[in-house]
N, C-alpha and C positions, 0 to 999 in steps of 0.2 A: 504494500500500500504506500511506504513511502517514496519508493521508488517512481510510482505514479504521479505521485504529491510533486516532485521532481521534476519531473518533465512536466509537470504544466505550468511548472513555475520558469521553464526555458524558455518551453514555446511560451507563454503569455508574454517573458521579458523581449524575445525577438520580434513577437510583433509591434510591442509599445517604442522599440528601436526601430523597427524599420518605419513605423506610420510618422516616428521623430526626421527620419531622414527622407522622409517625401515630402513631407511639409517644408523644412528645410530648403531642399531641392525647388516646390513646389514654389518659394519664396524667391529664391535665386531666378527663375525663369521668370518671376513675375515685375520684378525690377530690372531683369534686363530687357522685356518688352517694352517698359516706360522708357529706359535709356535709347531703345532704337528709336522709339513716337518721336524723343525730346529733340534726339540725333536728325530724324528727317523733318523734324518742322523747320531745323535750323539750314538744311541742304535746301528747304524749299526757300528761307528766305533771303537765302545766299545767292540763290540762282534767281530770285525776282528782283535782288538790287544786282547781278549781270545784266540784264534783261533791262532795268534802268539803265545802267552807266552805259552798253552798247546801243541805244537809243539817244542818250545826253552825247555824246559821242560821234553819232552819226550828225548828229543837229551841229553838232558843233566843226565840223567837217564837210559841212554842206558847201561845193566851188561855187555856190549862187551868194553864201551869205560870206566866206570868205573873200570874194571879190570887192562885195558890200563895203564891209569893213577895211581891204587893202585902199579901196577910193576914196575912204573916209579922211582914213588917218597914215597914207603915206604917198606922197607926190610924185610915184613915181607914174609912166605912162610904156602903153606897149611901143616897141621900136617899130618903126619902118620898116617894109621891105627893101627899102633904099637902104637900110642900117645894117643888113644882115651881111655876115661875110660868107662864101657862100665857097672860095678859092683863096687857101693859104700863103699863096704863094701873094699876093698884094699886098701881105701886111710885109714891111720896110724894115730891112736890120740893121740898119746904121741911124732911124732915128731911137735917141734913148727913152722917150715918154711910149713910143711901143713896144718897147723888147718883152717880148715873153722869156721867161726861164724859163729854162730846159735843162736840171741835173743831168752830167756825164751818166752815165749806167757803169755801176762795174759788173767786170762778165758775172755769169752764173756760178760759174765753177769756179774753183781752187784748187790749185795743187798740192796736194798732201801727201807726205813724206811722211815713211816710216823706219827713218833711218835716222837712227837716235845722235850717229855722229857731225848731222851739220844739218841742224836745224833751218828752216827758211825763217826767217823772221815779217814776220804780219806789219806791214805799214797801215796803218788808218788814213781814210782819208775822212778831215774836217774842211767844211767850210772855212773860209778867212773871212774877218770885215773888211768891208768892201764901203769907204766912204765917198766915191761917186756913182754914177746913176748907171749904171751900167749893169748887168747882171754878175751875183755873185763868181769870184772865181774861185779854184779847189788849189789845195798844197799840193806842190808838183804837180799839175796839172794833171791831178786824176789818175796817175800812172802809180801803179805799186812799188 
């Protein structure tokens, strides 16, 4: 008889533990479904102020109202077709108020040596100041 006594005092304990840990359980599911609600109310109102600002955005990117605005408040005006250059070869290299700069290019490549006994040594090339009107010129003229 006590032996009976026993086991209902297991099983009775394993049920009042497991119904402990559904509940539990039961509770964890039920606060993470509030944390997804709270999570997507916030993904909706994330994506309704996108849905703003790519709107405020587009309005504000309108070439009708930015035109508006460039006539308002800056005096510039569209060029001529008389104005456009149309062949490089007219603009003049010897006057100084039109020289365009044009940096030398150094090549692509470099020679690299793996020959520890005689190093090439690396020259930089900087620009110099250059106090007349003419385009800058380079140290050593560009040459390595």
């Amino acid at each position: 008889m006590r032996g009976i006594i026993l086991k209902y005092i297991v099983v009775s304990a394993l049920v009042i533990a497991s119904g402990a840990m559904l509940m539990d359980v039961s509770h964890h599911v039920q606060r993470a479904e509030r944390d997804i609600k709270r999570l997507d109310h916030e993904i909706a109102r994330e994506e309704e102020s996108i849905r703003v600002l790519k709107a405020e955005w587009a309005y504000l990117n309108n070439p009708v109202r930015l035109e508006a605005l460039a006539t308002d408040y800056i005096d510039l005006i569209s060029p001529e077709a008389a104005q456009l250059i149309s062949d490089m070869s007219v603009i003049p290299d010897h006057d100084p108020q039109a020289a365009i700069f044009i940096p030398q290019r150094s090549p692509l490549h470099r020679d690299i040596s793996y020959d520890a006994s005689s190093p090439k040594p690396i020259q930089a090339i900087y620009p110099t100041r250059n106090t007349s009107n003419t385009a800058p010129s380079y140290i050593n003229g560009g040459s390595r």
